[in-house]
PDB file of N, CA, C and O in Angstrom, chain B, residues numbered from 101:
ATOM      1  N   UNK B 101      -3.802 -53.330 -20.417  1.00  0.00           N
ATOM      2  CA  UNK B 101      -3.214 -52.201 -19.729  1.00  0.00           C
ATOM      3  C   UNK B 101      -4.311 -51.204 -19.378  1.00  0.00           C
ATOM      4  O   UNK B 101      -5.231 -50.805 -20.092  1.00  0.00           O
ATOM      5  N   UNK B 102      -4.007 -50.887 -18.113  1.00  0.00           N
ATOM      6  CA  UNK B 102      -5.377 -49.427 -17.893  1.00  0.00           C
ATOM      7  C   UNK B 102      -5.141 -48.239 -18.419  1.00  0.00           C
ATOM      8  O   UNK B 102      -3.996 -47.789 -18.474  1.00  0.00           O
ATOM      9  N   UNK B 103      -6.048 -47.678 -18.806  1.00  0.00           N
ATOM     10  CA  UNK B 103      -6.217 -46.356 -19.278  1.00  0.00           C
ATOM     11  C   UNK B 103      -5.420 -45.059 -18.861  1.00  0.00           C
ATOM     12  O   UNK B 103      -4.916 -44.168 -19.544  1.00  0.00           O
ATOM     13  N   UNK B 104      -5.470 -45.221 -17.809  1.00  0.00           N
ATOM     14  CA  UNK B 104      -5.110 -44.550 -17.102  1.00  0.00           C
ATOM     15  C   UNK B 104      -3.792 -44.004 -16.594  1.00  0.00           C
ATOM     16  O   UNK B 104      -3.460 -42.965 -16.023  1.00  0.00           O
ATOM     17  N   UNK B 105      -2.996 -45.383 -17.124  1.00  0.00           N
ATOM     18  CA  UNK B 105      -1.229 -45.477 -16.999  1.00  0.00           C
ATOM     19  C   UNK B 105      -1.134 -45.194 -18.131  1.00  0.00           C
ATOM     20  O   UNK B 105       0.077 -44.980 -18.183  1.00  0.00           O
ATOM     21  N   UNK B 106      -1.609 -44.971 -19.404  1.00  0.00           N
ATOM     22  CA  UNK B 106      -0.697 -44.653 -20.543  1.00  0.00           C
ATOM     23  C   UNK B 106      -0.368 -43.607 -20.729  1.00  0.00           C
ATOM     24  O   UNK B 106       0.641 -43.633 -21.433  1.00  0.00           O
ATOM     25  N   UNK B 107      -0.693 -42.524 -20.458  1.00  0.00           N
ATOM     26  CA  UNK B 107      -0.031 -41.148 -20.515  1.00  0.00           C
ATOM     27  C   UNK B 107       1.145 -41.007 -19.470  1.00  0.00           C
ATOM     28  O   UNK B 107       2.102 -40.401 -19.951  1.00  0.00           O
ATOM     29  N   UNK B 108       1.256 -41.274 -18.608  1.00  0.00           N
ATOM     30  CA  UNK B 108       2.400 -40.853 -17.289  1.00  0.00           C
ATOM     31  C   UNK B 108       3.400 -42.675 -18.190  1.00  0.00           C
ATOM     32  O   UNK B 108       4.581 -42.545 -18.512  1.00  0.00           O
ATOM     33  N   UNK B 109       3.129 -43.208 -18.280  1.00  0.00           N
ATOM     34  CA  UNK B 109       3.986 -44.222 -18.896  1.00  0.00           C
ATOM     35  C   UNK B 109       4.692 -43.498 -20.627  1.00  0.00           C
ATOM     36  O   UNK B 109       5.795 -43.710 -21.130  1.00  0.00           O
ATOM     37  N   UNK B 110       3.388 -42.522 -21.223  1.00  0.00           N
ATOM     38  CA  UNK B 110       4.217 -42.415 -22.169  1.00  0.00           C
ATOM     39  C   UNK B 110       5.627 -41.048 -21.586  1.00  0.00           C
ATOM     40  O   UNK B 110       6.849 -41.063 -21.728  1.00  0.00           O
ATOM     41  N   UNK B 111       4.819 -40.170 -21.023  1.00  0.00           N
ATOM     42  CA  UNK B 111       5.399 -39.600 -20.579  1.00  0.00           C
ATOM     43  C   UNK B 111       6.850 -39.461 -20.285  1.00  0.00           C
ATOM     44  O   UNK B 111       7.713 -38.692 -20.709  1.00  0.00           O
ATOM     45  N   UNK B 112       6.855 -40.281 -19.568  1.00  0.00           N
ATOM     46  CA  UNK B 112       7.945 -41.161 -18.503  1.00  0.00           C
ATOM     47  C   UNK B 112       9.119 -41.204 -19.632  1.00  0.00           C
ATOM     48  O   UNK B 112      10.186 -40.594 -19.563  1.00  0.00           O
ATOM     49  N   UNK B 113       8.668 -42.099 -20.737  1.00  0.00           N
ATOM     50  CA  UNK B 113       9.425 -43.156 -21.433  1.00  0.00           C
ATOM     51  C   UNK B 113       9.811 -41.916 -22.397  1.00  0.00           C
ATOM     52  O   UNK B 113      10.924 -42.227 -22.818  1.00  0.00           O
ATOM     53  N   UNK B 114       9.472 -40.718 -22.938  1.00  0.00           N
ATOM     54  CA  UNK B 114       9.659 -39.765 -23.754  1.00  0.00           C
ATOM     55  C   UNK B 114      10.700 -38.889 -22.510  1.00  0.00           C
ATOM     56  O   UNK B 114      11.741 -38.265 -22.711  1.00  0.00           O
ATOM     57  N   UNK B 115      10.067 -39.095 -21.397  1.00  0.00           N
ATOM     58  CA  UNK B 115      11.406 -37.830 -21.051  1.00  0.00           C
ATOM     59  C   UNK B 115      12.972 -38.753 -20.630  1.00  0.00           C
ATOM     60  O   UNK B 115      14.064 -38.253 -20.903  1.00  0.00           O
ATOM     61  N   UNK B 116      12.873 -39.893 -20.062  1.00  0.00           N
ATOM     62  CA  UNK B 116      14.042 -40.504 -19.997  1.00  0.00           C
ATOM     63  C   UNK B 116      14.580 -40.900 -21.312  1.00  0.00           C
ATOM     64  O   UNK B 116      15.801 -41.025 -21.403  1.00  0.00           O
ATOM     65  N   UNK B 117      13.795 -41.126 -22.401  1.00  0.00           N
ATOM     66  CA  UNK B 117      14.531 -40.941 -23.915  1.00  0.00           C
ATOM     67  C   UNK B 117      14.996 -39.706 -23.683  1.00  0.00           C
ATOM     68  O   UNK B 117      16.040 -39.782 -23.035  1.00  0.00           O
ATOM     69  N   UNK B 118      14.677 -38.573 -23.930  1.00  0.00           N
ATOM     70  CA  UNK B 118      14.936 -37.181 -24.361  1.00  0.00           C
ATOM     71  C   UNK B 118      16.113 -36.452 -23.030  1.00  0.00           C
ATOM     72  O   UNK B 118      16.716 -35.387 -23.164  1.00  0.00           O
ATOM     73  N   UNK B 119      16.175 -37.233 -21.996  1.00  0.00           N
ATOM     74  CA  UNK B 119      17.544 -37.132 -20.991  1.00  0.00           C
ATOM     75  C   UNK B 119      18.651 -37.427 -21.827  1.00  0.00           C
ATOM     76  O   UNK B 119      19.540 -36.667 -22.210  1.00  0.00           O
ATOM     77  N   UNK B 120      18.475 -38.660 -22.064  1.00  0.00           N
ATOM     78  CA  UNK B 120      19.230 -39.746 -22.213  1.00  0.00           C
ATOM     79  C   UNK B 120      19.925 -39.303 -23.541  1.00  0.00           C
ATOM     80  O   UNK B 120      21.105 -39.617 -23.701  1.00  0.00           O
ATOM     81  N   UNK B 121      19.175 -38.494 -24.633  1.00  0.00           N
ATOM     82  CA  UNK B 121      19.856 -37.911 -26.101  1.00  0.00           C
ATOM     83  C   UNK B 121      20.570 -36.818 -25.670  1.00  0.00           C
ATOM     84  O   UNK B 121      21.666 -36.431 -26.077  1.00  0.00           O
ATOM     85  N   UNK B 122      19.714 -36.247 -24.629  1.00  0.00           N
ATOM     86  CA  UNK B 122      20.726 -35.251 -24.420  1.00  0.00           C
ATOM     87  C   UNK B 122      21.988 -34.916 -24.334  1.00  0.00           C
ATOM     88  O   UNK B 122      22.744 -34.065 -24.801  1.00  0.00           O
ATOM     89  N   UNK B 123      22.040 -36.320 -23.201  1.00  0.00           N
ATOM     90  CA  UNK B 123      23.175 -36.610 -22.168  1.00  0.00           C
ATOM     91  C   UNK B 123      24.479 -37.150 -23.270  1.00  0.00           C
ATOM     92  O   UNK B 123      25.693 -36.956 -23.319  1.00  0.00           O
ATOM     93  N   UNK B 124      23.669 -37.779 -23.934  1.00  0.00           N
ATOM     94  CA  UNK B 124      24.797 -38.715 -25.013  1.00  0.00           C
ATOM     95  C   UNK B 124      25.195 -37.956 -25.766  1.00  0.00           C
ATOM     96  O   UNK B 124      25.977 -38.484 -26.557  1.00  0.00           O
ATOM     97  N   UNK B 125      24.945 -36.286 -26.023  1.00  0.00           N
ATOM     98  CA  UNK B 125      25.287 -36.058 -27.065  1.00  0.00           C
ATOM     99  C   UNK B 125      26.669 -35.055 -26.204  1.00  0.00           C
ATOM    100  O   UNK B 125      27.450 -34.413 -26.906  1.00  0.00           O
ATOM    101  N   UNK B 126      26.784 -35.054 -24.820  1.00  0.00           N
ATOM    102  CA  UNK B 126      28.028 -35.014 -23.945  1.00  0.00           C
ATOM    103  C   UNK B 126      28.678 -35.571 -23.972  1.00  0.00           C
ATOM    104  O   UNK B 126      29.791 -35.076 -23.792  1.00  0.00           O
ATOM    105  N   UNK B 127      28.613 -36.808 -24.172  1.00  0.00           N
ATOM    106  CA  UNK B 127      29.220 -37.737 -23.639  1.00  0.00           C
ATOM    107  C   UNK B 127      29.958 -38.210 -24.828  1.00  0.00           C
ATOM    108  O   UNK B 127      30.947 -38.914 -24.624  1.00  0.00           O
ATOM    109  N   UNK B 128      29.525 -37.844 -26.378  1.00  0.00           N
ATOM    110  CA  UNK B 128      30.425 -38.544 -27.202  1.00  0.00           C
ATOM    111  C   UNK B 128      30.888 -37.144 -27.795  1.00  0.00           C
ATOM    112  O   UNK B 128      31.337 -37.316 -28.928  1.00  0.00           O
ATOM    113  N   UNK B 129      30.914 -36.178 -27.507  1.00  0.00           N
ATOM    114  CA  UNK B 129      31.795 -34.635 -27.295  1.00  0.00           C
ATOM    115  C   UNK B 129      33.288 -35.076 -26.669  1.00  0.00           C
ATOM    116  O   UNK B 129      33.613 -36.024 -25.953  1.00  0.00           O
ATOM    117  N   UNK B 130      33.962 -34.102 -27.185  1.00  0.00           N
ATOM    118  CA  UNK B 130      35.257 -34.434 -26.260  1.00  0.00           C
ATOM    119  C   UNK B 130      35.665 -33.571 -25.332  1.00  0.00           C
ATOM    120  O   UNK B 130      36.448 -32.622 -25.383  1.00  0.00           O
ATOM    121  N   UNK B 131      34.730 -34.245 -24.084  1.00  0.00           N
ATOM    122  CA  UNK B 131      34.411 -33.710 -22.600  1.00  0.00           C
ATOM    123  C   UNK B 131      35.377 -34.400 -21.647  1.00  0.00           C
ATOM    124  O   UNK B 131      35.649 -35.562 -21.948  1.00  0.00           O
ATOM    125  N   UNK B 132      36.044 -33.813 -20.361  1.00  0.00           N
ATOM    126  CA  UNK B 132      36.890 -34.718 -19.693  1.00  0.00           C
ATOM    127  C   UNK B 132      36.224 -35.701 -19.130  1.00  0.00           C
ATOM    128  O   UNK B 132      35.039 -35.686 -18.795  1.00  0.00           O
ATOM    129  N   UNK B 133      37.443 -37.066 -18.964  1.00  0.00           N
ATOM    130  CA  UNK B 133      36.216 -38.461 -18.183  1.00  0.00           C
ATOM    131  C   UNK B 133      35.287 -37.791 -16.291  1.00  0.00           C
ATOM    132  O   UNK B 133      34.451 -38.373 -15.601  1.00  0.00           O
ATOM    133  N   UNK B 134      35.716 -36.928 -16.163  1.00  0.00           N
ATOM    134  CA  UNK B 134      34.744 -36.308 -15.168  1.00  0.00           C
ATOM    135  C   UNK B 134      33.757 -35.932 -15.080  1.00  0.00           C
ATOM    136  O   UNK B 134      33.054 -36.023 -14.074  1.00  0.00           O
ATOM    137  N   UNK B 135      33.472 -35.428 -16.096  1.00  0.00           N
ATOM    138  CA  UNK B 135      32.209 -34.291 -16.605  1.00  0.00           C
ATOM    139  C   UNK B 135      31.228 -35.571 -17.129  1.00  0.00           C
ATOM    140  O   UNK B 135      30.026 -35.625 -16.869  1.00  0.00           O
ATOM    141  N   UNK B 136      32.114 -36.804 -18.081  1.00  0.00           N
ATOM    142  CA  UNK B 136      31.481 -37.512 -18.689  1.00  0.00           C
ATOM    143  C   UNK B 136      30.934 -38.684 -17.624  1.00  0.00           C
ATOM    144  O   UNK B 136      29.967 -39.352 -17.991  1.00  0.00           O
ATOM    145  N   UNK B 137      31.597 -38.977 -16.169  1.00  0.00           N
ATOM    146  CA  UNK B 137      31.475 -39.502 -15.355  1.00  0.00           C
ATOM    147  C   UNK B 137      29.891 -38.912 -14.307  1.00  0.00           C
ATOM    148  O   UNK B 137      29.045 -39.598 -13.732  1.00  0.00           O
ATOM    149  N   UNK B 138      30.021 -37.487 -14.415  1.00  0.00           N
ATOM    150  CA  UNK B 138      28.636 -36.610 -13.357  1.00  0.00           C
ATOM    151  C   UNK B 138      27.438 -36.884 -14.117  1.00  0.00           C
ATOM    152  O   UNK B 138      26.438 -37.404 -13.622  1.00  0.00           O
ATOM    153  N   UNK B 139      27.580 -36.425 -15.690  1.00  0.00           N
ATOM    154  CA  UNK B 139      26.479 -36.584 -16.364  1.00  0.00           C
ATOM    155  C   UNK B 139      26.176 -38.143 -16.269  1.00  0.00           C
ATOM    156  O   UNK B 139      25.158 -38.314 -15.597  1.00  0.00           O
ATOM    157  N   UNK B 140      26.499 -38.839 -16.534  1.00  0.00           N
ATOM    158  CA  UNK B 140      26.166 -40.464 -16.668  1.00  0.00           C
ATOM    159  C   UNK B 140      25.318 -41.042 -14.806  1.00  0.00           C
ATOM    160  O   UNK B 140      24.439 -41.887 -14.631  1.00  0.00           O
ATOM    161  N   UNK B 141      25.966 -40.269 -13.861  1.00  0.00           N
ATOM    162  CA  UNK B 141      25.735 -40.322 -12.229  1.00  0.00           C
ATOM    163  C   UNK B 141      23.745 -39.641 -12.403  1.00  0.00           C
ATOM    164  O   UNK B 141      22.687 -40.155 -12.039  1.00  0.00           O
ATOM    165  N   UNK B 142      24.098 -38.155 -13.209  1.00  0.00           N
ATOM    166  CA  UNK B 142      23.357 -37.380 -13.175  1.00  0.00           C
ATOM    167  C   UNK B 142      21.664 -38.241 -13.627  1.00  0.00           C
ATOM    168  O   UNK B 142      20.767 -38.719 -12.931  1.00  0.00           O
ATOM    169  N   UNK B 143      21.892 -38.086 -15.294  1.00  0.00           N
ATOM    170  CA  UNK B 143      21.127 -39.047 -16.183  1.00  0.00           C
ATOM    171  C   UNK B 143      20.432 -40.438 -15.175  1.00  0.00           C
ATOM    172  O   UNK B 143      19.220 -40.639 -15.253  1.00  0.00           O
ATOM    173  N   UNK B 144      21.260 -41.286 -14.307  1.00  0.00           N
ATOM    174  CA  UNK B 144      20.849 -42.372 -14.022  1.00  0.00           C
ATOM    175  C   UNK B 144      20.021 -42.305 -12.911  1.00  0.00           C
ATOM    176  O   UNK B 144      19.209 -43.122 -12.476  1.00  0.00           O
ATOM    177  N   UNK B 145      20.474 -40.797 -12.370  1.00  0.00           N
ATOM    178  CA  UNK B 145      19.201 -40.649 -11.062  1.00  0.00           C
ATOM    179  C   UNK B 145      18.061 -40.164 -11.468  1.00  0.00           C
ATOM    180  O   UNK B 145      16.927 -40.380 -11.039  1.00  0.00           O
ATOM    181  N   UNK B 146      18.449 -39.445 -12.386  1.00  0.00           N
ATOM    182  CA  UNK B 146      16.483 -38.969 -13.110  1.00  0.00           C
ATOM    183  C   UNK B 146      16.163 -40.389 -13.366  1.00  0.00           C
ATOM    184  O   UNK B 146      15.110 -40.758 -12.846  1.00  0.00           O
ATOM    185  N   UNK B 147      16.693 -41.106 -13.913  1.00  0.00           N
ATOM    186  CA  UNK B 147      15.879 -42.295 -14.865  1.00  0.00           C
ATOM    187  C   UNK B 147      15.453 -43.255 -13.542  1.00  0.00           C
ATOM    188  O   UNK B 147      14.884 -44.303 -13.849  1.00  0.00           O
ATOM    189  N   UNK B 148      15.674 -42.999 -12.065  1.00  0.00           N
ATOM    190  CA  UNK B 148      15.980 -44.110 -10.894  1.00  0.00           C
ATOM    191  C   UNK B 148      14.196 -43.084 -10.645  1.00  0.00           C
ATOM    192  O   UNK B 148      13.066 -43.547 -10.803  1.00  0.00           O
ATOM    193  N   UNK B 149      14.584 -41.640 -10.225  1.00  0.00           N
ATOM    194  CA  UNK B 149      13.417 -41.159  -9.876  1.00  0.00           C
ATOM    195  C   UNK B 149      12.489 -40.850 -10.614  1.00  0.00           C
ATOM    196  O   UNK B 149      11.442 -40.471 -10.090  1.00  0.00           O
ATOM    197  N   UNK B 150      12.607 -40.924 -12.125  1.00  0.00           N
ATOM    198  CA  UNK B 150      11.165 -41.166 -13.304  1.00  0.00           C
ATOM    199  C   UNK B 150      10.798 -42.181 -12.839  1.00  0.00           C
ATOM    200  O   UNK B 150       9.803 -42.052 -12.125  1.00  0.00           O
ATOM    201  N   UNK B 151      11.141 -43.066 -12.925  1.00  0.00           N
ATOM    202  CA  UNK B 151      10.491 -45.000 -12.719  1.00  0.00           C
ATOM    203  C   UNK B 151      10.015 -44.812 -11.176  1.00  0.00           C
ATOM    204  O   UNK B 151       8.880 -45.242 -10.968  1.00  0.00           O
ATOM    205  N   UNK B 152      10.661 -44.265 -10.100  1.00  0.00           N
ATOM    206  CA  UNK B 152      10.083 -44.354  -8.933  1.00  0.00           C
ATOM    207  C   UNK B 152       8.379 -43.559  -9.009  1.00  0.00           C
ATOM    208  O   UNK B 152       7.336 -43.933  -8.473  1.00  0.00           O
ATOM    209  N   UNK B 153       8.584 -42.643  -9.683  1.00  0.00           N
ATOM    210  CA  UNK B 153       7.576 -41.783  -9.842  1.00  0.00           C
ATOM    211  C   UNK B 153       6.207 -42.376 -10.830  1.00  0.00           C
ATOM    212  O   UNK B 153       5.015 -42.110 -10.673  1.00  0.00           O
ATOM    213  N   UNK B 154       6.726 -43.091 -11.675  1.00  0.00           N
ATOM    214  CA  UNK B 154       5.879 -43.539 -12.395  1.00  0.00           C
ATOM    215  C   UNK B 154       4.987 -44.742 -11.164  1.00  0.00           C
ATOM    216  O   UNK B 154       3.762 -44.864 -11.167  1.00  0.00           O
ATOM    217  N   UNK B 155       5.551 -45.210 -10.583  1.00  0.00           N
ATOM    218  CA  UNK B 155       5.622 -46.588  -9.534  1.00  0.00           C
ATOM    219  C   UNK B 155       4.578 -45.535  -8.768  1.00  0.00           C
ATOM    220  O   UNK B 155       3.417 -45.918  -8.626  1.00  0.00           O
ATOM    221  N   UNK B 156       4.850 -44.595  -8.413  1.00  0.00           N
ATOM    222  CA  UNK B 156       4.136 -43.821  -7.414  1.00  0.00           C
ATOM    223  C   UNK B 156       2.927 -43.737  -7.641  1.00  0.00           C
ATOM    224  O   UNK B 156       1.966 -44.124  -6.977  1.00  0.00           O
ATOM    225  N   UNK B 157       3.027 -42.901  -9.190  1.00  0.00           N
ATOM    226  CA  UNK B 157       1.171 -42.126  -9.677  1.00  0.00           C
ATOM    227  C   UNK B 157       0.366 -43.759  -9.936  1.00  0.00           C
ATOM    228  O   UNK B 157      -0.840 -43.794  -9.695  1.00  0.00           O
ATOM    229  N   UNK B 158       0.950 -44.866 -10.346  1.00  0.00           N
ATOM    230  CA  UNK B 158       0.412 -45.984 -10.461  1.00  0.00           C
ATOM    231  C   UNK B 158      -0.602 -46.245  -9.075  1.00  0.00           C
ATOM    232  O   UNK B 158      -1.807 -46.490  -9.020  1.00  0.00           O
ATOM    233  N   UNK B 159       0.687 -46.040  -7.719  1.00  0.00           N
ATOM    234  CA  UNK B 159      -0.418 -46.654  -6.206  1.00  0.00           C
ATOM    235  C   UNK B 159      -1.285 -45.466  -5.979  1.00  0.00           C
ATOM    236  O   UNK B 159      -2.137 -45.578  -5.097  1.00  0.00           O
ATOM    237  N   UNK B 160      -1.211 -44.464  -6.566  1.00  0.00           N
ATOM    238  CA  UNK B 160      -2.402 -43.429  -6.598  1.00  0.00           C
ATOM    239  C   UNK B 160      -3.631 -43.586  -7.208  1.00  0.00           C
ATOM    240  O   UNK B 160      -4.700 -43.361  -6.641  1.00  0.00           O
ATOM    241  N   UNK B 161      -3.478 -44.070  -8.657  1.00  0.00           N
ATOM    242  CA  UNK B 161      -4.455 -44.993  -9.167  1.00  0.00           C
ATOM    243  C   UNK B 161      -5.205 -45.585  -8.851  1.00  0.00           C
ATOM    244  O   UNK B 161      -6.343 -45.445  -9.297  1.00  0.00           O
ATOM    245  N   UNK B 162      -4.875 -46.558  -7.891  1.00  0.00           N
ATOM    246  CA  UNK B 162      -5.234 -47.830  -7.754  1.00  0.00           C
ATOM    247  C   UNK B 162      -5.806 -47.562  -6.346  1.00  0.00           C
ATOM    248  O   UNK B 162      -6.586 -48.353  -5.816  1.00  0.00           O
ATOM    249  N   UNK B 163      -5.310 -46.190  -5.639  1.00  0.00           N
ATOM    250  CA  UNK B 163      -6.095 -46.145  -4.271  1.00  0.00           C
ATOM    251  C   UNK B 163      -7.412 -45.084  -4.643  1.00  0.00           C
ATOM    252  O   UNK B 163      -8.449 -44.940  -3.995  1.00  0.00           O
ATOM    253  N   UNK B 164      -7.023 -44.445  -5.828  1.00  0.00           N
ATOM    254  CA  UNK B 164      -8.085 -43.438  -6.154  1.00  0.00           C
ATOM    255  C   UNK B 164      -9.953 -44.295  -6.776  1.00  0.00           C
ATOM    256  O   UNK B 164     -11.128 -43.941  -6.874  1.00  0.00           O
ATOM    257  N   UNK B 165      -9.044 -45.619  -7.045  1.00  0.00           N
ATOM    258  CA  UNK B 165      -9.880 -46.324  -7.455  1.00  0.00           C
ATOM    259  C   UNK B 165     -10.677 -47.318  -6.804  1.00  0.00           C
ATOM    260  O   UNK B 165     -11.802 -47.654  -7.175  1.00  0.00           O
ATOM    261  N   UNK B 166      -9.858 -47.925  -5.504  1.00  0.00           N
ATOM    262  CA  UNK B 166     -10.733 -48.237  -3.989  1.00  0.00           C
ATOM    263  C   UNK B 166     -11.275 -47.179  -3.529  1.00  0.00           C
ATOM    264  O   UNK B 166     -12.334 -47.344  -2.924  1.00  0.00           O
ATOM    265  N   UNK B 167     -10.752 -45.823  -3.659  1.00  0.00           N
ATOM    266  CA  UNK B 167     -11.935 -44.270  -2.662  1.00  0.00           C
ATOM    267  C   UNK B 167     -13.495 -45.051  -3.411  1.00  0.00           C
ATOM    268  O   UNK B 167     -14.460 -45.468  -2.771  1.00  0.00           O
ATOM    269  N   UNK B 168     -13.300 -45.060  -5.078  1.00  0.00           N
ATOM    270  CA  UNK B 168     -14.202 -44.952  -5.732  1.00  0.00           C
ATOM    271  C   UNK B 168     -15.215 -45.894  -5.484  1.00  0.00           C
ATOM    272  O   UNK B 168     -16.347 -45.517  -5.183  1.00  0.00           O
ATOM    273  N   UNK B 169     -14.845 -47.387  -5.606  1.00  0.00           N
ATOM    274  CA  UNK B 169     -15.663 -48.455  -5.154  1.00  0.00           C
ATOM    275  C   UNK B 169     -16.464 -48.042  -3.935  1.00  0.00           C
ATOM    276  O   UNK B 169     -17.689 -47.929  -3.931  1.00  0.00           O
ATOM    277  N   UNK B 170     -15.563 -47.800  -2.767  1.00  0.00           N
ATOM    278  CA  UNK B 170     -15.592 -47.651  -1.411  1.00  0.00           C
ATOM    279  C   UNK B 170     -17.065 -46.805  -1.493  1.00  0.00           C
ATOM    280  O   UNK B 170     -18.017 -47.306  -0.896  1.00  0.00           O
ATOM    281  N   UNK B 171     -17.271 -45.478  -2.255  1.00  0.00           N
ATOM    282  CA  UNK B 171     -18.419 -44.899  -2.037  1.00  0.00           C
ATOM    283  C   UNK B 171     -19.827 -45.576  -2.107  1.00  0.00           C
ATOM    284  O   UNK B 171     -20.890 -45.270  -1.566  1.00  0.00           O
ATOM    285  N   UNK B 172     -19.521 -46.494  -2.863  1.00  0.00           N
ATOM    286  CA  UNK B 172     -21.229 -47.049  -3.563  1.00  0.00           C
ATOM    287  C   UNK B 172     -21.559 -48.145  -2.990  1.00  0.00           C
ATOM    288  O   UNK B 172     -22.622 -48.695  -3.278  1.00  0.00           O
TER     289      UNK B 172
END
């Protein structure tokens, strides 16, 4: 694994945990199935746009790292 992904990977994986406790601790409250329905909608789009994002800073990486070759 590169160096370089392990922080935004741990990152990542600590804040969609720490959504995700959040969220659950709504969800097994006795909240109406609506509320328990937005949060679950809510939760799954952070966790859609963490992973997109993680996907992202990765092709940043990897182009920051052809600039680099590219010079020498």
């Amino acid at each position: 694994m590169k160096k370089e992904l392990i922080l935004p990977i741990v990152f990542s994986f600590l804040f969609i945990a720490g959504v995700t406790a959040y969220a659950s601790v709504f969800i097994w409250l006795g909240v109406p199935l609506v509320f328990k329905i937005l949060i679950y909608l809510f939760v799954t789009a952070l966790i859609i746009v963490m992973v997109y994002l993680l996907w992202q800073r990765n092709q940043e990486i990897q182009k920051e790292k052809e600039d680099d070759f590219s010079k020498y």
